[in-house]
C-alpha positions in Angstrom: -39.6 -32.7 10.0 -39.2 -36.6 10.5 -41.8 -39.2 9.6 -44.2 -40.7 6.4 -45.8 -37.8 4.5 -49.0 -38.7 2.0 -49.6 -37.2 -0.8 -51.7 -37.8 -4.4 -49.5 -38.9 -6.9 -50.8 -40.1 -11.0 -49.3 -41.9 -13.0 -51.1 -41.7 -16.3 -51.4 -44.8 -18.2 -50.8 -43.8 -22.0 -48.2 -41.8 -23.0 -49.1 -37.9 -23.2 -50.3 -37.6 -27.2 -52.3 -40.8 -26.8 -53.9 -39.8 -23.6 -54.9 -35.8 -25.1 -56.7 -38.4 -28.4 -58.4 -40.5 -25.3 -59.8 -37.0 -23.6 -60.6 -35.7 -27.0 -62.9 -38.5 -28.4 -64.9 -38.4 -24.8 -65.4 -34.9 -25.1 -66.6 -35.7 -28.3 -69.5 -38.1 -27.3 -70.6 -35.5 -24.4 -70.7 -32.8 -27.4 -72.9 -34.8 -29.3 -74.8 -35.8 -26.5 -75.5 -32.0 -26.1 -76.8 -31.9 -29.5 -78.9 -34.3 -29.3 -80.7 -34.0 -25.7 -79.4 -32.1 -22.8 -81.4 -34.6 -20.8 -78.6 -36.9 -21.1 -75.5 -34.5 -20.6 -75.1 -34.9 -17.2 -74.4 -39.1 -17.4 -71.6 -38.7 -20.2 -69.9 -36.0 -18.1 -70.0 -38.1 -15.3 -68.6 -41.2 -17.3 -66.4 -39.3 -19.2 -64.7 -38.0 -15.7 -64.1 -41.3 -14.3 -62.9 -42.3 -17.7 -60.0 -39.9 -17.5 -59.4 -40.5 -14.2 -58.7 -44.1 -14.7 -56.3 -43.1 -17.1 -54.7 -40.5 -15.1 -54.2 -44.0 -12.9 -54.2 -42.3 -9.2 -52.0 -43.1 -5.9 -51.0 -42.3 -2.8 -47.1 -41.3 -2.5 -46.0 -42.4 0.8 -42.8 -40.3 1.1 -40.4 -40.9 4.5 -39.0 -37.4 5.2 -36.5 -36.4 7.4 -36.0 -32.7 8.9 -32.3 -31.3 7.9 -30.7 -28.5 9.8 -30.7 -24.9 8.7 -27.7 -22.4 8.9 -27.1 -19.6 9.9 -24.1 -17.6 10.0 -22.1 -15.2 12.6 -19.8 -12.9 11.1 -17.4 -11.5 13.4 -15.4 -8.4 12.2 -11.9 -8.5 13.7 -10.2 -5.8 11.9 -8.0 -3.3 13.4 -10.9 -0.4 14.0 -12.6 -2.9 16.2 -9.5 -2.6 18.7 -10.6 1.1 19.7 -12.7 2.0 22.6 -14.9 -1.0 24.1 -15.7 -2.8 21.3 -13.7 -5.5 20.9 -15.1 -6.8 24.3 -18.3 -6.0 23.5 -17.8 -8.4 20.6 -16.7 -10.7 23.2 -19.3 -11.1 24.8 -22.4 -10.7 22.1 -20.8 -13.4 20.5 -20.4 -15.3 23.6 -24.5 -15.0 24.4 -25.2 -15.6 20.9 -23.5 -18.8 20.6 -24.9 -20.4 23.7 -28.6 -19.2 22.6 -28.4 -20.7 19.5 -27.0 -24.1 20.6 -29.8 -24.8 22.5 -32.2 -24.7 19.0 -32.6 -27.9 17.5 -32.6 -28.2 13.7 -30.0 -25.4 13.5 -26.1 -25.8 12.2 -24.2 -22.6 12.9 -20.9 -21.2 11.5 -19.2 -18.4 13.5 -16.7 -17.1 10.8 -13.9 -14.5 12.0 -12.5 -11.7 9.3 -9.9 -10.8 8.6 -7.9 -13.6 9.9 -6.1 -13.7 13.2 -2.5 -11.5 12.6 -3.3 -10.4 9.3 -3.7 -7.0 8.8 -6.1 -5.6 6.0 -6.7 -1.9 4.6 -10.5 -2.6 4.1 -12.9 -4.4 6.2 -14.5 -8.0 3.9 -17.0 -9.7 5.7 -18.9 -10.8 2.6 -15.5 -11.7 1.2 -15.7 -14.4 3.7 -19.6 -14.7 3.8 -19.9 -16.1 0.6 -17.8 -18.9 0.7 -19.5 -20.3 4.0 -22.9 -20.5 2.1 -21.2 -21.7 -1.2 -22.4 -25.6 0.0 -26.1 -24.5 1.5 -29.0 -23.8 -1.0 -31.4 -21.2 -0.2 -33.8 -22.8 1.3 -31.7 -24.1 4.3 -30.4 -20.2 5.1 -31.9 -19.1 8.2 -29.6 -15.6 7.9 -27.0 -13.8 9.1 -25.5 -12.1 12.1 -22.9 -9.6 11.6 -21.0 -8.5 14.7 -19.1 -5.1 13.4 -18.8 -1.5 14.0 -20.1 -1.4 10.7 -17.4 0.1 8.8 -17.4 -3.1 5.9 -15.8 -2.3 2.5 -17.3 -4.8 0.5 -21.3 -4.8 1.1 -23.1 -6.1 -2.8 -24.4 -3.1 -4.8 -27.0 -5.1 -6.8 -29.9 -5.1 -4.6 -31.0 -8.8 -5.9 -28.2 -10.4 -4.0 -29.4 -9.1 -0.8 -32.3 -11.9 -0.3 -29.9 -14.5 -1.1 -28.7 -14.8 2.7 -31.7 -14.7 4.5 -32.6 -12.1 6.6 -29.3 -10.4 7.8 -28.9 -8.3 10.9 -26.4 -6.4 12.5 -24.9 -6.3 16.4 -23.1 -2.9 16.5 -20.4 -2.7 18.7 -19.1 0.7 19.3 -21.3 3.9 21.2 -23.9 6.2 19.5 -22.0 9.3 20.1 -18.9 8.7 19.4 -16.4 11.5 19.1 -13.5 11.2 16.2 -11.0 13.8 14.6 -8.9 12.6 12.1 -7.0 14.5 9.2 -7.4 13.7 5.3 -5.1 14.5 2.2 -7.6 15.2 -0.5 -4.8 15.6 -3.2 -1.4 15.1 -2.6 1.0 14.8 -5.8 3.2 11.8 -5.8 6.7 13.9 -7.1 8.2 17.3 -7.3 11.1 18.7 -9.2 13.9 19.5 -6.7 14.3 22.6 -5.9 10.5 23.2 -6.2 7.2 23.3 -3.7 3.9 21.4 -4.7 1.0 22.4 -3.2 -0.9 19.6 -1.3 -4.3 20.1 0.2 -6.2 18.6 3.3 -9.2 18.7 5.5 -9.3 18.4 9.4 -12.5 16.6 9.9 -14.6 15.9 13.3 -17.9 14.6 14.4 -20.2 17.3 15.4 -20.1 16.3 18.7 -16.8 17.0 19.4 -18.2 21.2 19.4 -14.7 22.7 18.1 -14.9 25.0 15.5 -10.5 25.4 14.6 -7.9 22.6 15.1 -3.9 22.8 15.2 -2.2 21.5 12.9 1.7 20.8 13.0 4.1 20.5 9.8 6.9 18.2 10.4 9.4 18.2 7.5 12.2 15.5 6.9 15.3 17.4 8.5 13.0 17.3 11.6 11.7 21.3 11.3 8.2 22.0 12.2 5.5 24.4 11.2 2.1 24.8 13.2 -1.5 26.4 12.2 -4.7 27.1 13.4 -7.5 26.0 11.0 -11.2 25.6 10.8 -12.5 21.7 10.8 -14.2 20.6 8.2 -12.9 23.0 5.7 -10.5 22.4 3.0 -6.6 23.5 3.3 -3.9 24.0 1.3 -0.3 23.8 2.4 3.0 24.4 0.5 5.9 22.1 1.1 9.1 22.4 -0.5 11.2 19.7 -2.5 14.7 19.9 -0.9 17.0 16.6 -2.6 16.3 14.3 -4.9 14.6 10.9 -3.4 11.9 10.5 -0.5 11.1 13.5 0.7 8.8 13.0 3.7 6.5 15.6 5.9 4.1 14.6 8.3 0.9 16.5 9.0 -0.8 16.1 12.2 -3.7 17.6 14.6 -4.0 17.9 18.1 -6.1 15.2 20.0 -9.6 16.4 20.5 -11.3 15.5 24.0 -12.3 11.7 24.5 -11.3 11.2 20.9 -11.8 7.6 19.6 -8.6 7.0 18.7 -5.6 9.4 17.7 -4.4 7.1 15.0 -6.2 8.9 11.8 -4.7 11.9 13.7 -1.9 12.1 11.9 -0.9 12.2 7.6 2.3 11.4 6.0 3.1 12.7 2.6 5.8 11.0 0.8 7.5 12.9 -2.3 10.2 11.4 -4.8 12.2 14.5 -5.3 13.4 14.4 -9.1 16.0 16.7 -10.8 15.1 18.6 -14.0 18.2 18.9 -15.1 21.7 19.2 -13.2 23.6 22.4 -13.9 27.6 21.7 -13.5 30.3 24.1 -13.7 33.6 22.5 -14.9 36.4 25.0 -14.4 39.9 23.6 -15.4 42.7 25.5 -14.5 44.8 24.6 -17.4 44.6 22.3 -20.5 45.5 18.5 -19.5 44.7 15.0 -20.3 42.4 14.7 -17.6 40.0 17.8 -18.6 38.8 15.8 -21.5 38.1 12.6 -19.0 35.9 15.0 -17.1 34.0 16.6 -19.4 33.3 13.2 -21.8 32.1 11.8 -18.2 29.4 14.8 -17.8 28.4 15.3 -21.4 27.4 11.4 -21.7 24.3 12.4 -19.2 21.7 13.6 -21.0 20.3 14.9 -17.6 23.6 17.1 -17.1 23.7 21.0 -18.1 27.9 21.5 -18.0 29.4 25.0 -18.5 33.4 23.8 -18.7 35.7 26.4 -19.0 39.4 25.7 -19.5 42.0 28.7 -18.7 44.1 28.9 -21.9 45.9 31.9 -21.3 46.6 33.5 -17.6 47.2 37.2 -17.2 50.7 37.1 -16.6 51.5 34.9 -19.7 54.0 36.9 -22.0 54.1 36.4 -25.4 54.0 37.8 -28.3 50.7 37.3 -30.1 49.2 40.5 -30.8 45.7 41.0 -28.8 43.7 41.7 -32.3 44.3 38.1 -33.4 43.5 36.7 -29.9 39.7 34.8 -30.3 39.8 33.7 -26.1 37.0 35.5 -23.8 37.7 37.0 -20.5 37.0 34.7 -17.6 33.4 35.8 -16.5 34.0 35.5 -13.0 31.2 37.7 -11.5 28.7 36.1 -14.1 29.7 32.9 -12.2 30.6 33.0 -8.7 28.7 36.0 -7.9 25.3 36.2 -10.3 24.7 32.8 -10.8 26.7 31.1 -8.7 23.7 29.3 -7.0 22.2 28.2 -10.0 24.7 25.4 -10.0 24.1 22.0 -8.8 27.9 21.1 -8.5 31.0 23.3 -9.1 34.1 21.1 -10.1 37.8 22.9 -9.9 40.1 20.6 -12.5 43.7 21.5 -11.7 43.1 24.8 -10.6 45.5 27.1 -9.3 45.6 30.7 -8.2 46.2 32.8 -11.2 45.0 36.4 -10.1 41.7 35.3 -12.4 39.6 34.4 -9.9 39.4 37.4 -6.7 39.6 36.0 -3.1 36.1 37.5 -2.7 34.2 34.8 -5.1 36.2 32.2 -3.3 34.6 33.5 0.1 31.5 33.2 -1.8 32.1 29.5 -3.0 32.5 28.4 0.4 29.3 29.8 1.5 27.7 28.6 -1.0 28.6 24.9 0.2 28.2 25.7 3.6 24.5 26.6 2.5 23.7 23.5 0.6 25.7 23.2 -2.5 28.3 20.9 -3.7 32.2 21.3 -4.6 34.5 19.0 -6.2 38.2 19.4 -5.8 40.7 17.5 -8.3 44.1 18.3 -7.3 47.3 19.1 -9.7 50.9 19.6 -8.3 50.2 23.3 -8.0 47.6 22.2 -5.2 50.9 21.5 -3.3 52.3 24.8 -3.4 52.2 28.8 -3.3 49.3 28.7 -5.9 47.0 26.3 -3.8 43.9 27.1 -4.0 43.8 25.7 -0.1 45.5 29.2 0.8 41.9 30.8 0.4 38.6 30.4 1.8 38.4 26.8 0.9 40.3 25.6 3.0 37.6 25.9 6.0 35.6 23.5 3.8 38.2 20.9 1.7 38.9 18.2 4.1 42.5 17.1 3.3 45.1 19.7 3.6 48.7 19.8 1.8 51.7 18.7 3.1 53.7 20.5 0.3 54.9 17.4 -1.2 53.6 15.9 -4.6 54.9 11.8 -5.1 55.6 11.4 -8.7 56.3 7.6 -8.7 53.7 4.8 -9.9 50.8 3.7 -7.2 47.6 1.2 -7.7 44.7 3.0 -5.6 43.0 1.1 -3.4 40.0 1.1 -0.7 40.2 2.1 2.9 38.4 -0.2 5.4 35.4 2.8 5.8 36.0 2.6 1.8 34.8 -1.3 1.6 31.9 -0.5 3.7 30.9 3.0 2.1 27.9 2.9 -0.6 30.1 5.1 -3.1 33.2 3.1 -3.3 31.5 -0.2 -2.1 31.0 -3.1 -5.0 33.2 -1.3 -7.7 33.4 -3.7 -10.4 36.4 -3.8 -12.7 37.8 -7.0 -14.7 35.2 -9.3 -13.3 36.1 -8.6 -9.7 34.3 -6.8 -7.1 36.2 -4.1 -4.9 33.4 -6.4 -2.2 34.7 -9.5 -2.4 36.0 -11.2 0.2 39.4 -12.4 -0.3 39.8 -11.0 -4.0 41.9 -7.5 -4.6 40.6 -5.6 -7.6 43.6 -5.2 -10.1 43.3 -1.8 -11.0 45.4 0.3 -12.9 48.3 2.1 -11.4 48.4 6.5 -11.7 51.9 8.0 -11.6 51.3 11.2 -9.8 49.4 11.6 -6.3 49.7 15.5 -3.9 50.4 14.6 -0.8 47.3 15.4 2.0 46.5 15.0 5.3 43.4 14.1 6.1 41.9 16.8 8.6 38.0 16.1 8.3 36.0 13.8 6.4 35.7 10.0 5.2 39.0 8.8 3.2 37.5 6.1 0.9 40.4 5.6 -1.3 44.3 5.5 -0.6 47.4 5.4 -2.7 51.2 5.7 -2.6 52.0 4.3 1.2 47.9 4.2 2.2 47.9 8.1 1.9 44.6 9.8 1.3 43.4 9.9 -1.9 39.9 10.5 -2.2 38.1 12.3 0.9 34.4 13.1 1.4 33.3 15.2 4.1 30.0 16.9 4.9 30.1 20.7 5.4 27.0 22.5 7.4 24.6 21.8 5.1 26.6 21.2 1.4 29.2 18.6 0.2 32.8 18.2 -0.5 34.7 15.7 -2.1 38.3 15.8 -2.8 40.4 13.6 -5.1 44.3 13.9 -4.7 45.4 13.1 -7.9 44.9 14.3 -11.7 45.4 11.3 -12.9 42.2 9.1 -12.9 42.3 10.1 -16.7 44.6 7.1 -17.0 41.7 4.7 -16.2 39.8 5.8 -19.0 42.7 5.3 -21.6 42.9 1.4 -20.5 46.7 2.3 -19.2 48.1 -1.0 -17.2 44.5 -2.8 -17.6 42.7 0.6 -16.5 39.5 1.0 -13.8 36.3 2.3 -12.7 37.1 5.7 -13.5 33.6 6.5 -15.0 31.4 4.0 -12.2 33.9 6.1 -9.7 32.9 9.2 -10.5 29.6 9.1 -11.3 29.1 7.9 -7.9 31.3 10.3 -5.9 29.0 13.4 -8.1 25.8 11.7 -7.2 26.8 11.5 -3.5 27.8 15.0 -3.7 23.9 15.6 -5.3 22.6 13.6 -1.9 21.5 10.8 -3.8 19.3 9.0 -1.3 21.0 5.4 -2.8 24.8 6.6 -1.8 24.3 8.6 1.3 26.4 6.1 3.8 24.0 7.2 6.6 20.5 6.9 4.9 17.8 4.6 6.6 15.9 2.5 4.8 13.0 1.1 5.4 11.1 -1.3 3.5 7.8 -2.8 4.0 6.8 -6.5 3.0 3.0 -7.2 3.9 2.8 -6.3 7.7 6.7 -6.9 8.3 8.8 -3.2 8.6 12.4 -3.6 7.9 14.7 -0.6 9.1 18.5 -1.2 7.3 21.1 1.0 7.3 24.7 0.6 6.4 27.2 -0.9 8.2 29.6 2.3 8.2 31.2 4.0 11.1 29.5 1.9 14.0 28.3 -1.7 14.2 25.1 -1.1 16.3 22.5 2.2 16.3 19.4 3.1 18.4 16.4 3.9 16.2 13.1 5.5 17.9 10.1 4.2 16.3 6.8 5.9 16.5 3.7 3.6 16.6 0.1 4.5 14.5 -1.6 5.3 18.4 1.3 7.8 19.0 3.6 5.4 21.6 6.8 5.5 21.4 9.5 2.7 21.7 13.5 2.0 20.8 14.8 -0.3 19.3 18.8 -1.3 18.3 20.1 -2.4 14.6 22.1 -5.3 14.4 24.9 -6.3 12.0 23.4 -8.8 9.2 25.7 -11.3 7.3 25.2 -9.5 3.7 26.4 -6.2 5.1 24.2 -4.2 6.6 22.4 -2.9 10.1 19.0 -4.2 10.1 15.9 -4.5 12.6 12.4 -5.9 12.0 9.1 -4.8 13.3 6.0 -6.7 13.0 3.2 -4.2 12.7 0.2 -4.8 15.0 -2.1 -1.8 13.5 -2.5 -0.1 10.2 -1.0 3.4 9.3 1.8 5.4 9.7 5.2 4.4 11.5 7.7 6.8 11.7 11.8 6.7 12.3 14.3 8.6 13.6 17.9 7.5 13.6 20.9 9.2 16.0 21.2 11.9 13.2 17.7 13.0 13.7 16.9 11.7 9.9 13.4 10.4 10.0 11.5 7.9 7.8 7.7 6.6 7.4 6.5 3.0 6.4 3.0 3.1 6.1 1.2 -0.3 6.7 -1.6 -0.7 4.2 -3.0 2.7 2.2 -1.3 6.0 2.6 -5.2 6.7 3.9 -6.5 3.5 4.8 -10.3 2.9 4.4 -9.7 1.3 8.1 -8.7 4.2 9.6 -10.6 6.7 7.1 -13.6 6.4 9.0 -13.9 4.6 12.3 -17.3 5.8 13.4 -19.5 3.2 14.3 -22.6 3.3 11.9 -25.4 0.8 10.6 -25.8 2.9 7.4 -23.3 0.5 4.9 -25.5 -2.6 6.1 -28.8 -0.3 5.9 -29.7 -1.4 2.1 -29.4 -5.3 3.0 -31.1 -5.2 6.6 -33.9 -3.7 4.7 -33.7 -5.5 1.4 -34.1 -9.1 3.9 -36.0 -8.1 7.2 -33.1 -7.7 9.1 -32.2 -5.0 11.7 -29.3 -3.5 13.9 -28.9 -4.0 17.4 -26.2 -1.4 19.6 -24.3 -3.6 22.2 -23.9 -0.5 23.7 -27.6 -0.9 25.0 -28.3 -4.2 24.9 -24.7 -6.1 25.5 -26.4 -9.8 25.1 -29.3 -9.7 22.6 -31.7 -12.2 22.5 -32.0 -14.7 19.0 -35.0 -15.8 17.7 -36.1 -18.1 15.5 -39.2 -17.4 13.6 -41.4 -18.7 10.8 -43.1 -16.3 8.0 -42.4 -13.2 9.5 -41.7 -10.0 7.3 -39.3 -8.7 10.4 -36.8 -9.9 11.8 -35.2 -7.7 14.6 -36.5 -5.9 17.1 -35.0 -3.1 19.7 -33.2 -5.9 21.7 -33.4 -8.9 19.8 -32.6 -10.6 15.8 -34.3 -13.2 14.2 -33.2 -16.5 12.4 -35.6 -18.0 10.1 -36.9 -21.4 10.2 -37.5 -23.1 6.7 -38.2 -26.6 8.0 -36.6 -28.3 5.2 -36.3 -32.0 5.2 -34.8 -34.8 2.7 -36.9 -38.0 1.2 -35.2 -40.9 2.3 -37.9 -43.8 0.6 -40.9 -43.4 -1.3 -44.0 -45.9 -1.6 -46.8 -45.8 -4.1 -50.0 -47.1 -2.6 -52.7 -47.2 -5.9 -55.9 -45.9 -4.6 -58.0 -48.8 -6.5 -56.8 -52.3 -8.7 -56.8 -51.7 -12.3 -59.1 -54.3 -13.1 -62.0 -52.7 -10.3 -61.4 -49.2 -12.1 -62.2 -51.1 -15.5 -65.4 -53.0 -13.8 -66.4 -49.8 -12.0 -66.1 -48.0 -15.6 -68.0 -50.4 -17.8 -70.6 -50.8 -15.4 -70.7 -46.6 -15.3 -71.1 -46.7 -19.1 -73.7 -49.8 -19.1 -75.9 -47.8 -16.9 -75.2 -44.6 -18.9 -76.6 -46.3 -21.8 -79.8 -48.0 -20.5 -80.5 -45.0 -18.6 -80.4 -42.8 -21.8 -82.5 -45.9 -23.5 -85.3 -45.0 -21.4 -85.4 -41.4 -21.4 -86.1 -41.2 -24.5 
């Protein structure tokens, strides 16, 4: 609206108490005029009107106007769910039509806003997140609405119905198909840990459209060490499934459903559930063969964890000892070797053997036992005396199809100072040993640690030697058996560490880590993958241990597949990065078939929880403002509208803007309607006549 505007304008000319004392006394006089004739009323009134209308002093306000623009605002959702089927080109081009229509209205400013931004990836779909802000600088009366182009899955639509109104009349172009078919599986409770050792029970629902028809869906278990169970279920009805916690860390299983018919998309088709496996307590039996210096190292090293159960037993007397104490006044127990390696064998965590030789004790049988007990999953821990050198070894029974360093027969008995391997440097349970300021990492610096006087002679015939001593002979090996854990230290002498002798070491740092290993601690376990997720950046590190380059397969969100190689990094590891392009799950497999998940926003994204296209979130605020939906399905280039005073504002192919013809003064004149001194003439001579017209009715 351009041009002068007129309108009636006072400007009173006494102040507002004076001018209600004016009005009073002439409505005074016409009172009294009432009392005393009624014949006379009529030419007070009149006099008494224009009297307060000269004071009200009228004008004419010339105001010069000019028309300002209204706004409207296009919202285009460009979250990941918009990616499926047809609709981000149906966004295309709705957007495309709507632009051009509504650049050939005059008097109309429009912002075409885009959420979230391009190559940001968000867990929850915020239009008015970015809605607000664009109208933050436009009052009300300049909003001629909103257009939303969206599948209408938005996360953040107001509650409080009195916003609503605030934005004009809002409507809504939907972009996806009526009937859309979608399956998609959803953990309802899932618990975030497990003792190891354990299951927990986690429960889910297969959900699908009705349209889709199916009544069961299949559903495949995938566990960490690859393994896979499958089921038949009904959709739409809650499940329960039992998974067991193997080792302590991430445990990972992935829960997935077949792909129904012209499904949406398959990437809410599949669940990960991530457990951190936690140890009640850590049962360790200690057996020493003999008293020494050294038993006392190991047991003071186990006793200080508070999360550590130790049995220790220390052989004091063997059965072919002679002497001459009388059995009556002997207070030792027998050696309950069934109890142990037979009854409760498997209740232990870790078995360690201190110094232990054969002694007719222990039957061959139990030792048979203790290697099939590795073999199945536990965890052994050989520290060798001389006797492991000889006739007495215990390498001369079933253990030695699981220790990985066999004897040569010869036990060196002069001074050493142990040192790392190359694999040693490299490995996570002998990497970074600190001792006297020094790092066993370093570059260029050689820890100075102290030197052990006795070493049995091995030959490394399996396994990782991390550690050598006397002329770079083995001496400490770990080595994976089937399914346990072996580690071997070839020496009894570590105890001189702990007593400070010639400066001392890492004995305690050493060994913790070595039994932590041995208790596949995710943090030490040389060929662990990690992977790590910083906002929508993956990063895949393992290692640098026995290769400098690995393959890892990498499975995308839709279900594609794709390689990719780990390269050495300059701190010390294999690393890779993958820039995600979707939300949800990513999973990894590396050459040992050991698999990891990054999950790119929520465990159960609100962007992939529900990616049927509705108009039911927008529903309250269409109807709250006069808006309406619109499927592009349909009608792929709606028409716009602008309209005046209209209580709708969409129709079946069409949605309407509204026009508040605002404008802005830019000058104002005041044009009085009569001089001051006519109103004053025209006045008296009202009154004069007043009078001599009441003189002669009398």
């Amino acid at each position: 609206m351009n041009g002068p505007a007129l309108r009636l304008h006072f400007s009173p000319l006494l102040d507002g108490w004076w001018l209600g004392l004016a009005i009073a006394i002439g409505v005074l006089f016409a009172a009294a005029a009432l009392w005393r004739s009624r014949r006379t009323l009529a030419f007070r009134i009149v006099a008494l009107a224009f009297f307060i209308l000269v004071l009200m002093n009228p004008s004419l306000l010339q105001e010069e106007r000019k028309g300002v623009d209204d706004v409207a605002v296009i919202v285009v959702d460009r979250s990941p769910s918009q990616d499926m089927g047809q609709r981000r080109a149906r966004t295309d081009r709705a957007l495309s039509s709507v632009r051009a229509q509504l650049e050939q209205i005059d008097g109309l400013e429009v912002r075409i806003i885009e959420a979230p931004q391009s190559g940001t990836l968000e867990n929850r779909t915020k239009l008015f997140e970015v809605l607000d802000p664009a109208f933050a600088s436009v009052p009300q009366t300049r909003r001629a609405g909103v257009i939303f182009i969206t599948d209408g899955q938005i996360h953040d639509v107001p509650f409080n119905d009195s916003q609503f109104a605030q934005y004009g009349p809002v409507s809504t172009l939907l972009s996806g198909d009526r009937n859309e078919r979608d399956r998609q599986i959803v953990i309802k409770t899932a618990p975030s840990y497990g003792l190891v050792g354990q299951s927990v029970t986690v429960k889910y629902i297969v959900e699908d459209t009705p349209n889709i028809g199916a009544q069961t869906a299949n559903v495949t278990l995938r566990k960490h060490d690859g393994s896979r169970e499958y089921y038949t279920v009904p959709v739409n009805a809650e499940q329960s499934v039992t998974l067991p916690v193997d080792h302590p860390g991430q445990n990972v299983f992935e829960l997935s459903v077949n792909v129904a018919a012209n499904e949406l998309t398959p990437a809410n088709n599949r669940a990960a559930i991530l457990l951190n496996g936690v140890r009640d307590r850590l049962k360790v039996l200690l057996v020493s063969g003999r008293p020494h210096a050294g038993g006392r190292t190991w047991r003071d090293l186990l006793t200080s964890d508070p999360g550590v159960d130790l049995v220790h037993f220390t052989i004091l007397r063997e059965p072919q000892k002679l002497d001459l104490t009388p059995q009556h006044e002997l207070s030792l127990i027998a050696f309950p070797f069934r109890e142990l390696f037979e009854i409760k064998l498997y209740d232990f965590d870790l078995i360690v053997f201190d110094r232990y030789h054969l002694n007719r004790i222990l039957p061959n049988q139990y030792f048979d036992n203790i290697a099939r007990y590795v073999q199945e999953g536990g965890a052994f821990l050989e520290a060798s005396g001389p006797a492991f050198a000889g006739e007495d070894s215990v390498y001369m029974t079933s253990l030695m199809n699981i220790l990985p360093g066999s004897p040569t027969g010869a036990v060196i008995e002069k001074p050493f100072r142990p040192g790392l391997t190359e694999l040693g440097r490299r490995h996570p349970v002998t990497n970074n040993l600190e001792w006297g300021g020094v790092r066993s990492a370093d570059k260029g610096a050689t820890p100075k640690w102290g030197r052990w006087m006795r070493q049995v002679d091995l030959r490394a015939e399996s396994g990782d030697t991390l550690m050598d001593g006397f002329d770079k002979k083995p001496l400490l090996i770990l080595d994976r058996v089937q399914k346990g854990r072996v580690a071997q230290i070839a020496s009894d002498h570590i105890w001189l560490w702990s007593r400070g002798y010639d400066h001392g070491g890492p004995h305690a740092e050493l060994l913790r880590r070595v039994v932590h290993w041995l208790m596949k601690e995710p943090e030490l376990d040389e060929r662990a993958m990690n992977v790590l997720v910083h906002n929508d950046t993956i990063i895949v590190r393992k290692h640098i241990y026995d290769k400098d380059s690995e393959q890892i397969a990498m499975t995308a969100p839709d279900g594609v597949p794709s390689t990719f190689t780990l390269a050495p990094t300059s701190d010390g590891w294999l690393e890779h990065r993958v820039k995600a392009q979707s939300l949800g799950i990513y999973g990894f497999e590396d050459e040992n078939r050991e698999r990891r998940y990054a999950i790119i926003g929520d465990i159960n994204p609100p962007e992939l929880f529900s990616v049927k296209t509705t108009p039911d979130r927008l529903a309250p605020v269409m109807a709250a403002s006069g808006g309406g939906a619109v499927w592009l399905d349909d009608v792929p280039e709606p028409r716009v509208r602008l309209l005046t005073n209209t209580r709708t504002y969409a129709g079946n192919n069409w949605v309407g803007l509204r026009q508040n013809s605002g404008y802005t003064v830019t000058g104002v004149r005041d044009i009085a309607l009569m001089p001051e001194w006519a109103s004053l003439v025209l006045l008296l001579c009202l009154l004069v006549f007043a009078w001599w017209r009441e003189g002669h009715m009398k």
